[in-house]
Kinemage of the C-alpha trace (Angstrom):
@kinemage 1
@onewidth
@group {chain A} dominant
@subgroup {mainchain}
@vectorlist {calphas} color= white
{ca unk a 1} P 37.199 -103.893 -39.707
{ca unk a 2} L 34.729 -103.725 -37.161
{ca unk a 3} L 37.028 -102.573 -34.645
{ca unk a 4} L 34.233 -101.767 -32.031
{ca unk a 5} L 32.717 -105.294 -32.282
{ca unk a 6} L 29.169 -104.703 -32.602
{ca unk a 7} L 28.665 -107.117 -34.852
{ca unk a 8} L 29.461 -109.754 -32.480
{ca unk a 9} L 26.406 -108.384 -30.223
{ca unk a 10} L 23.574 -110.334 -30.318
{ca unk a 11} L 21.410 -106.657 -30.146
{ca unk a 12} L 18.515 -105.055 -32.444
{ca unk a 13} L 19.563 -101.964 -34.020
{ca unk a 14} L 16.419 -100.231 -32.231
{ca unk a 15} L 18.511 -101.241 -28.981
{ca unk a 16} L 21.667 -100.156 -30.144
{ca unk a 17} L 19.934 -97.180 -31.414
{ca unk a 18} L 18.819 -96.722 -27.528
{ca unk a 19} L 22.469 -97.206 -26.157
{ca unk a 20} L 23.998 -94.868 -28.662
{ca unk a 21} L 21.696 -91.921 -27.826
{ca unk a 22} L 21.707 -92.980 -23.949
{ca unk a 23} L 25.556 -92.110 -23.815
{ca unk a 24} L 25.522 -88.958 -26.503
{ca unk a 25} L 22.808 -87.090 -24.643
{ca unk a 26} L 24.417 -87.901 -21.298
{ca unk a 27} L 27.780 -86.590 -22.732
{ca unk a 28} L 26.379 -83.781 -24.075
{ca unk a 29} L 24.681 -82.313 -20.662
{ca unk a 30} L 28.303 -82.806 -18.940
{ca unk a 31} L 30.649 -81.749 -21.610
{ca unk a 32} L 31.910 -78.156 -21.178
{ca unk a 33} L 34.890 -78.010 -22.600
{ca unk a 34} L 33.532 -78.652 -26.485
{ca unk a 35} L 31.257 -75.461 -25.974
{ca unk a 36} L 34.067 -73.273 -26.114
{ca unk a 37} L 36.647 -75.250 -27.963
{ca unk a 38} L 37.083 -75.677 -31.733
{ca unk a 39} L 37.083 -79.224 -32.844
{ca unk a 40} L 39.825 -80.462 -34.908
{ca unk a 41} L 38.552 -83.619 -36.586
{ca unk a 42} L 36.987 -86.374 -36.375
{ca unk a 43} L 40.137 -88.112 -37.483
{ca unk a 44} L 39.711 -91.708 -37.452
{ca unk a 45} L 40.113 -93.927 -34.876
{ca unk a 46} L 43.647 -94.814 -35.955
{ca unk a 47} L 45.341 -91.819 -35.348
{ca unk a 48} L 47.709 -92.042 -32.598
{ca unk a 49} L 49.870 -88.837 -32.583
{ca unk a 50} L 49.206 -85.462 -33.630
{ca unk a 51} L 51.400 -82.339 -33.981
{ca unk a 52} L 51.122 -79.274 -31.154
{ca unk a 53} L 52.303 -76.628 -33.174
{ca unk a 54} L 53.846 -72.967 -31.620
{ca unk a 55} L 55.761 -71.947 -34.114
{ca unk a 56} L 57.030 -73.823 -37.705
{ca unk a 57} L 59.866 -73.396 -39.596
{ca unk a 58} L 61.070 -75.367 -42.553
{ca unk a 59} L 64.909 -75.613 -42.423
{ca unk a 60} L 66.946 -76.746 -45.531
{ca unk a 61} L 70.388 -78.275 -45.210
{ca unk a 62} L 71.823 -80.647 -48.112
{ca unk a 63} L 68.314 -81.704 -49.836
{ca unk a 64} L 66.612 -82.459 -46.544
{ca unk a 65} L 64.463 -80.273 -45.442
{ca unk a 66} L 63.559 -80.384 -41.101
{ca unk a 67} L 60.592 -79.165 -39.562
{ca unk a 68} L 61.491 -77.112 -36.194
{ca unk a 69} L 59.235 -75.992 -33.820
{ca unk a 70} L 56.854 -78.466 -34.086
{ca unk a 71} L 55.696 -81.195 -30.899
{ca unk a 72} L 53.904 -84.511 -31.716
{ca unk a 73} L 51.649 -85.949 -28.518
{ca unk a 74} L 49.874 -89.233 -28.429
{ca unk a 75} L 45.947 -89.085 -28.770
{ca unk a 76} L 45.080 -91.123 -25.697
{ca unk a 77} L 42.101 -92.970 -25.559
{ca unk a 78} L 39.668 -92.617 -22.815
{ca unk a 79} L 36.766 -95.150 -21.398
{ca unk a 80} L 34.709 -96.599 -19.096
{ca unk a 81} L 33.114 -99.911 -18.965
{ca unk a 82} L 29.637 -101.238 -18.313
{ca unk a 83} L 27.238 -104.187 -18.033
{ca unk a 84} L 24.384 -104.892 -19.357
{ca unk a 85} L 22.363 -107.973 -17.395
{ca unk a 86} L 20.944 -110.742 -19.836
{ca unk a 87} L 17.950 -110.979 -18.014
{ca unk a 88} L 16.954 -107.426 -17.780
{ca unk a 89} L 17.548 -107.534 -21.807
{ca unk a 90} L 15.302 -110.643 -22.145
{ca unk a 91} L 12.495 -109.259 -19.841
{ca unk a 92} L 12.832 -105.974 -21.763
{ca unk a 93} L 11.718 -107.792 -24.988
{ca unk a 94} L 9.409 -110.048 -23.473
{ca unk a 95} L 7.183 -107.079 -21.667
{ca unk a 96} L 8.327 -104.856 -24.710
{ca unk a 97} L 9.625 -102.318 -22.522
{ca unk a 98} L 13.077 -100.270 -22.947
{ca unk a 99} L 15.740 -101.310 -21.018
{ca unk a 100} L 17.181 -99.678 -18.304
{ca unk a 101} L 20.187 -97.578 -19.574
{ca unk a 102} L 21.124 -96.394 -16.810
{ca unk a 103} L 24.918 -98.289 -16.775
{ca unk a 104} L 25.499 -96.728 -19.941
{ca unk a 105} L 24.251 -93.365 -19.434
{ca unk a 106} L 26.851 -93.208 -16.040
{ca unk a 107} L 29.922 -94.090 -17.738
{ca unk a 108} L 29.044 -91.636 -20.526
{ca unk a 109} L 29.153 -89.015 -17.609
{ca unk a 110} L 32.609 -90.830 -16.402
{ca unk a 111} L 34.094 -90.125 -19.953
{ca unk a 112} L 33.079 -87.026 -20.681
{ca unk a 113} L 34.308 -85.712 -16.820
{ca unk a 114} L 37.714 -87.231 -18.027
{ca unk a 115} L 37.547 -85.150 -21.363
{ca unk a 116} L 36.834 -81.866 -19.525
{ca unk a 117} L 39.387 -82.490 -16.607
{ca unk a 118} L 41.997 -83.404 -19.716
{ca unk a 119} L 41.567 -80.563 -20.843
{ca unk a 120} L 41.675 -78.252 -17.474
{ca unk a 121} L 44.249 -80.307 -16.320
{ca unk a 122} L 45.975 -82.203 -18.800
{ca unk a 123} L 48.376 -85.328 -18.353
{ca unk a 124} L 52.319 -85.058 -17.124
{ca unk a 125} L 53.087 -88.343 -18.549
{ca unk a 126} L 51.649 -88.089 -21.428
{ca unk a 127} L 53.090 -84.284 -21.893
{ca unk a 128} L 49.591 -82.484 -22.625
{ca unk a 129} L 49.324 -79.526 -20.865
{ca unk a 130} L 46.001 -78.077 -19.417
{ca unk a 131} L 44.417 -75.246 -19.237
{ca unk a 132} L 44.901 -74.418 -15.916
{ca unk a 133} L 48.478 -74.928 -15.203
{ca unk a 134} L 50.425 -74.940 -18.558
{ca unk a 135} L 53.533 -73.779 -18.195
{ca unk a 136} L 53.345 -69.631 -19.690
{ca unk a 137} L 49.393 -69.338 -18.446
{ca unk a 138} L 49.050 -65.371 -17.477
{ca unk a 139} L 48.431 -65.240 -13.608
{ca unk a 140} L 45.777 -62.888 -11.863
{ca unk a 141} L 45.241 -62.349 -8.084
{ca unk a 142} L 41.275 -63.001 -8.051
{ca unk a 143} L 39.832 -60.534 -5.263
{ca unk a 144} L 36.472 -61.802 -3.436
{ca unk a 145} L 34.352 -62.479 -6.830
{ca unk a 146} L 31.720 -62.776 -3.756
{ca unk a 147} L 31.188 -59.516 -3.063
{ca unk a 148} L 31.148 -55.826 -4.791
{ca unk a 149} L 32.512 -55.353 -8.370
{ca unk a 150} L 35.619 -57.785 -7.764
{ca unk a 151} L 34.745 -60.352 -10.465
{ca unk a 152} L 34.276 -57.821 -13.275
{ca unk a 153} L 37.124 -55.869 -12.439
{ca unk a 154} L 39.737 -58.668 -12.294
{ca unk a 155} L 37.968 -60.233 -15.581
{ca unk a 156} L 38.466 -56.757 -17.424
{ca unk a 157} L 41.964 -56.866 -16.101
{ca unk a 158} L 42.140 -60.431 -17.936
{ca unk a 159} L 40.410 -59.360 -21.212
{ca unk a 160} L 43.357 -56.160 -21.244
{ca unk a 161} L 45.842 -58.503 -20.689
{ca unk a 162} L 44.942 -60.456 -23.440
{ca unk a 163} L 44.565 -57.733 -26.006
{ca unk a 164} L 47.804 -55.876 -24.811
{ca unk a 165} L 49.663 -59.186 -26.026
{ca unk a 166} L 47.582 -59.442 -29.403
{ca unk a 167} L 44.636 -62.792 -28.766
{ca unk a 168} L 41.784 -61.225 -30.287
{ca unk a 169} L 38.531 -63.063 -31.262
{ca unk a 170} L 36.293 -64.983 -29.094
{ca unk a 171} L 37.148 -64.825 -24.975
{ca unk a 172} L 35.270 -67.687 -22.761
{ca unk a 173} L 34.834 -67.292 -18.957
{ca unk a 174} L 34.873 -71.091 -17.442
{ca unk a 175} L 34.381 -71.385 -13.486
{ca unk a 176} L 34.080 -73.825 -10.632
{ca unk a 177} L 30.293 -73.924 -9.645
{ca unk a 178} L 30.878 -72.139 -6.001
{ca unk a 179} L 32.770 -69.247 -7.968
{ca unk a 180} L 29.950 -69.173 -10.537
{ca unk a 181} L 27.033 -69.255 -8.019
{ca unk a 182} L 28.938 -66.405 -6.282
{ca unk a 183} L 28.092 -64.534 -9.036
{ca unk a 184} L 24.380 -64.827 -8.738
{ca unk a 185} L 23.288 -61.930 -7.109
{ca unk a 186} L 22.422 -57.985 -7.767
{ca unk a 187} L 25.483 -55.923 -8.143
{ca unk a 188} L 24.542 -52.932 -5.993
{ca unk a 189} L 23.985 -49.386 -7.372
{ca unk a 190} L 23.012 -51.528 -10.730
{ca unk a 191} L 19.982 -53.355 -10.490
{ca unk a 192} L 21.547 -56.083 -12.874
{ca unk a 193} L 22.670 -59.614 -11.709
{ca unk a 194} L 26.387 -59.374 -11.574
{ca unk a 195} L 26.541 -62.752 -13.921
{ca unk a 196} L 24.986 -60.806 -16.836
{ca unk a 197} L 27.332 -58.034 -16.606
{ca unk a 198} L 30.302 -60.677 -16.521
{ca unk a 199} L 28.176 -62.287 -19.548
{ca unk a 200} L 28.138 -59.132 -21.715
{ca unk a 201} L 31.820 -58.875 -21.374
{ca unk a 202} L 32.438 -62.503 -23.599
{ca unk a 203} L 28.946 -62.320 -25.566
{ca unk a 204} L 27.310 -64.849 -23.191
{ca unk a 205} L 30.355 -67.360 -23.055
{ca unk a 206} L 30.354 -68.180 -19.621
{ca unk a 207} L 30.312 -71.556 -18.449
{ca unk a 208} L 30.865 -73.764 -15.281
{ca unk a 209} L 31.997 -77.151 -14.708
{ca unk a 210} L 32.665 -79.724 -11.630
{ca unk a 211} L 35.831 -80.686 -13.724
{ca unk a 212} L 37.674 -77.710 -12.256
{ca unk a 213} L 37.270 -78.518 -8.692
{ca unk a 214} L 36.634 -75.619 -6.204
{ca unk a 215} L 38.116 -72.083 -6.071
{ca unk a 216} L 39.076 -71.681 -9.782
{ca unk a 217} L 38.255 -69.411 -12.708
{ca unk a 218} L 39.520 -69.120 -16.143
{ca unk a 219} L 39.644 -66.762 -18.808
{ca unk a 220} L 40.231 -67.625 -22.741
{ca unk a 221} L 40.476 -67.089 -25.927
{ca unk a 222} L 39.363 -69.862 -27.941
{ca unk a 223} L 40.451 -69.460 -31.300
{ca unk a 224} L 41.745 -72.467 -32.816
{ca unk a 225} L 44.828 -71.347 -33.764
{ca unk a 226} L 45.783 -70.909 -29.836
{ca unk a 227} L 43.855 -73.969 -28.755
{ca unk a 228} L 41.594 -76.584 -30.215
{ca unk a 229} L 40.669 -79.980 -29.301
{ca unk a 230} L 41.666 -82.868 -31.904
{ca unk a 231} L 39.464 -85.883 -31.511
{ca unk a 232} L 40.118 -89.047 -33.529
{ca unk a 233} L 37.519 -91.339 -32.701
{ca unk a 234} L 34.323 -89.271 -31.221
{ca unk a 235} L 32.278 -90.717 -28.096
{ca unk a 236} L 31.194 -94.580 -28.999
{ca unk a 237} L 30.038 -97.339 -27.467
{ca unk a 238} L 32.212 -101.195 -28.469
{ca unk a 239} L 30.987 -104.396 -27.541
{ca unk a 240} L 33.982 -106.175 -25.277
{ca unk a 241} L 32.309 -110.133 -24.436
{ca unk a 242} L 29.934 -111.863 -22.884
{ca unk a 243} L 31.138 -113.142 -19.668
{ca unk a 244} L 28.517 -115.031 -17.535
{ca unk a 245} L 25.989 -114.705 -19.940
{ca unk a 246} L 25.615 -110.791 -19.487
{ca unk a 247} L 27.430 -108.172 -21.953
{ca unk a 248} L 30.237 -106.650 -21.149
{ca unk a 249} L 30.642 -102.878 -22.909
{ca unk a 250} L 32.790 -100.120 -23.425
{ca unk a 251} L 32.445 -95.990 -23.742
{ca unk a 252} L 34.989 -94.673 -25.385
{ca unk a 253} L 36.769 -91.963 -27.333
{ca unk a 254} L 39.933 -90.634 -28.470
{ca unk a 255} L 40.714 -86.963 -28.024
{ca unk a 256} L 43.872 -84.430 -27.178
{ca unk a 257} L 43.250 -80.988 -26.058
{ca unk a 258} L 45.934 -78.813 -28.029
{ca unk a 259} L 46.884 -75.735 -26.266
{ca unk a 260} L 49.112 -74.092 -28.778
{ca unk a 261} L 49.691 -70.339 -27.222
{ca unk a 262} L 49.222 -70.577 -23.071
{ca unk a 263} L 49.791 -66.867 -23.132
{ca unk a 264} L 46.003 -67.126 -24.310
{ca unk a 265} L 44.178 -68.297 -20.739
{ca unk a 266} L 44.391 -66.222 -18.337
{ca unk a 267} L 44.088 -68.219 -14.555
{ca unk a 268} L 42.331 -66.313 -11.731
{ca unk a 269} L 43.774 -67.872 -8.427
């Protein structure tokens, strides 16, 4: 089944060629939280729960045999919708020019903003839990990242934390842009910029996103077995109708961030 309808579109494959890597390299420059998060998947577009696992145990009781431990959340779907104008499609094949993709390219960056903030922030009624306030996240005063050695102190605090209750592996450092521009300046005494120092500390995994709003700073670490992010259909564009003789489309995906261990991010506040 052709469940995104393309085949209903009355488009070239060199212009859905154009669409599809419109919205993929738009995604790609905005995504943050799939640089430091294992993917789990893709698993279909018909999957529609998944389990959040902390910790399993089989229990047997008169030939049935229970799983405990064990959560199941719904894989939402998220999108954005766009038009494409007949006319600017029939004067792009008449004067053999590419069309203007610009629609498409802007809910691509609406989607994948609603990824990353799923993931920072997750959804109450839907029960996913972000990264950011998850119930059991460790807490750390953040002193005036701004100014002397602040940032790299309270970040070694983090990585000690995290090693004195036993999440080794890969650590990622994930800030709002004014906290990670703070960081762009010569630590004094040093001669190094005070964001490479930081940088050496998680082997370059630092990253910063508008997702997280202002003021904010997070420390992780990303193996999957403490968090991950299931997707079950990946970023895709679906053909909705034509409605007043221009085309009516969708961006969409679906995708659950699983944090499995909160005592693995460490939030800076």
């Amino acid at each position: 089944m052709d469940y995104l309808s393309r085949e209903s579109a009355p488009y070239s494959e060199e212009l859905w060629k154009s669409i599809d890597t419109a919205v993929v390299d738009t995604a790609k420059r905005i995504l943050v939280g799939r640089r430091f998060l294992s993917l789990f998947g893709p698993l279909g577009p018909g999957v529609t729960t998944l389990n959040v696992d902390t910790a399993k145990e089989e229990k047997f009781d008169n030939g049935i045999v229970r799983t405990s431990g064990r959560n199941y959340l719904e894989v939402p779907q998220l999108y954005n919708d766009f038009w494409l104008l007949w006319r600017d499609i029939e004067n792009s094949e008449k004067e053999g020019y590419p069309i203007d993709l610009s629609a498409a390219m802007s809910s691509a960056e609406t989607v994948a903003r609603l990824e990353d903030r799923l993931i920072f922030f997750g959804d109450k009624e839907l029960g996913i839990q972000g990264l950011t306030n998850a119930a059991g996240v460790n807490k750390i005063k953040r002193g005036d990242w701004g100014t002397g050695e602040a940032a790299y102190q309270d970040i070694a605090k983090g990585l000690t934390l995290l090693n004195e209750k036993g999440y080794y592996g890969r650590y990622a450092i994930i800030m709002s842009p004014d906290i990670y521009l703070s960081l762009q300046r010569i630590q004094q005494g040093t001669g190094v910029m005070e964001i490479d120092r930081v940088e050496k500390m998680v082997d370059g995994r630092v990253f910063h996103t508008t997702a997280l709003g202002m003021k904010k700073a997070l420390l992780v670490c990303c193996e999957p077995q403490y968090m991950d992010l299931a997707v079950g259909q990946d970023l895709a564009v679906a053909y909705l109708e034509l409605a007043d003789l221009n085309h009516h489309l969708r961006v969409m995906e679906t995708a659950l961030p699983r944090l499995k261990s909160p005592e693995a991010v460490v939030s800076f506040d």
